[in-house]
C-alpha positions as CSV (number, residue, x, y, z in Angstrom):
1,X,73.0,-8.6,-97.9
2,X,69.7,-9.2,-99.1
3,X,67.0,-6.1,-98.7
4,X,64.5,-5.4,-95.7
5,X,61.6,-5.7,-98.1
6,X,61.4,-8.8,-100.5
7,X,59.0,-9.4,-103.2
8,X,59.0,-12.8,-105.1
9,X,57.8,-13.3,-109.1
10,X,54.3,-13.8,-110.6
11,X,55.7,-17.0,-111.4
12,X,56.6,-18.2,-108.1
13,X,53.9,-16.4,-106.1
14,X,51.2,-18.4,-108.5
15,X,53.2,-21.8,-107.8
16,X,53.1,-20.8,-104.0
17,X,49.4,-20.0,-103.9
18,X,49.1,-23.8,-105.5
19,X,51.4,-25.4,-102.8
20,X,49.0,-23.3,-100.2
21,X,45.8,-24.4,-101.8
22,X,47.2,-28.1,-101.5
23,X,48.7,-28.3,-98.4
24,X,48.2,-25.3,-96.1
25,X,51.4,-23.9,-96.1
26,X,51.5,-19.9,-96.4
27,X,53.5,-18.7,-99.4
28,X,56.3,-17.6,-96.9
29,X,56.9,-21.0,-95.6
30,X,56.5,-22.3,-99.5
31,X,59.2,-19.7,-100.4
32,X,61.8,-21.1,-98.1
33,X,61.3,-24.7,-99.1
34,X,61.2,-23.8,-102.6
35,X,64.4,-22.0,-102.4
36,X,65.9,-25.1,-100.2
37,X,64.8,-27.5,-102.9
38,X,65.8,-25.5,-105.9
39,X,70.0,-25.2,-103.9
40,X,69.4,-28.9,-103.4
41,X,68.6,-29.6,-107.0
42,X,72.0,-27.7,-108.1
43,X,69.7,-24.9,-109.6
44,X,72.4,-22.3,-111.0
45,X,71.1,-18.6,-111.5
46,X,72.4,-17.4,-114.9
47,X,72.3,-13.7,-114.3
48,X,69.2,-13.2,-116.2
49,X,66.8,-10.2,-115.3
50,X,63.8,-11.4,-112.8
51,X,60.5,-9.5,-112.2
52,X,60.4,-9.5,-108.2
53,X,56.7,-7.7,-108.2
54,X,54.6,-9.9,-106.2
55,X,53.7,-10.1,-102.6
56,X,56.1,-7.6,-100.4
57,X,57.1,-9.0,-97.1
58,X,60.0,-7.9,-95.0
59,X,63.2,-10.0,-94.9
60,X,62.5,-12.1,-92.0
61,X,58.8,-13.2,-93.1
62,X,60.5,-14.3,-96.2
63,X,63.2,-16.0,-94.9
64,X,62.7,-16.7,-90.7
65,X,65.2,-18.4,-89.0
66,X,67.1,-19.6,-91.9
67,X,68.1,-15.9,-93.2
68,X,71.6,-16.5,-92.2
69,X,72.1,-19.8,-93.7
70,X,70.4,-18.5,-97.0
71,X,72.8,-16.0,-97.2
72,X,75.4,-17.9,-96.5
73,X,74.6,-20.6,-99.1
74,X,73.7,-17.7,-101.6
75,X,77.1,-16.1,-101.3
76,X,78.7,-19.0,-101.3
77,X,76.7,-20.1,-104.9
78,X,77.5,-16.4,-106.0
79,X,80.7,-15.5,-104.5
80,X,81.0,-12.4,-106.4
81,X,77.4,-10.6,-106.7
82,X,76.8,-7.4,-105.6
83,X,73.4,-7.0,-103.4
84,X,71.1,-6.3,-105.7
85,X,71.8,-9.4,-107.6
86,X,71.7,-11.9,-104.7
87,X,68.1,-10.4,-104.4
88,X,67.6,-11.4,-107.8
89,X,69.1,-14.9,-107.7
90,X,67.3,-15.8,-104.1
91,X,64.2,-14.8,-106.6
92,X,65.6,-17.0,-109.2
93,X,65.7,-19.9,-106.8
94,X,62.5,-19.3,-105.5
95,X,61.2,-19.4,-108.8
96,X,62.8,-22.5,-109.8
97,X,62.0,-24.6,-106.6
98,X,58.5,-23.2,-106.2
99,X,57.3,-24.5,-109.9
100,X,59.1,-27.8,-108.9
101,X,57.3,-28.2,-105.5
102,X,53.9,-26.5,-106.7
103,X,52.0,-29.7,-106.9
104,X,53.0,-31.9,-104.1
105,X,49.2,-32.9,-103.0
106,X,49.8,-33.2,-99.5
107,X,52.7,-32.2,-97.0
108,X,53.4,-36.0,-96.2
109,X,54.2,-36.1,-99.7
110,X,56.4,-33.1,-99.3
111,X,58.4,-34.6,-96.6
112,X,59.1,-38.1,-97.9
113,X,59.8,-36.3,-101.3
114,X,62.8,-34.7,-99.6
């Protein structure tokens, strides 16, 4: 469902790089909380055009172990998209989560926050 090669935002990428800079994590690892945290936070994608431009990665360094459960929850959020636009609303929802994670200070924080 969602493509071999991924790009996220400008948005989110900076908002990643800040999560890195603060607690280590790579931007990969930041992209999959921030999507979690953004489902978790009942963030609904609207349909609204999304610049996907920064930081190609394939599908599984994007998403690891938790590609099938993404794409579950995504089609089950967006029952009736076609592909391209459950590209655009995983990069909605990493966009969404990733400015609301950005500045946890430390990854204790991050894990009691949840």
């Amino acid at each position: 469902m969602l493509p071999q090669k991924m790009k996220v935002s400008e948005k989110a990428f900076n908002s990643l790089r800040r999560l890195q800079n603060n607690t280590g994590l790579t931007v990969n690892i930041g992209a999959r909380l921030a999507f979690f945290a953004s489902i978790e936070r009942s963030f609904t994608w609207t349909g609204e055009d999304i610049q996907l431009t920064q930081r190609e990665l394939d599908k599984y360094t994007w998403l690891g172990d938790y590609g099938d459960v993404i794409e579950m929850l995504l089609k089950q959020k967006y029952p009736k998209l076609g592909a391209k636009d459950y590209y655009k609303a995983w990069g909605s929802h990493v966009d969404d989560g990733a400015t609301t994670i950005e500045g946890t200070p430390n990854i204790t924080r991050l894990i009691t926050s949840a």
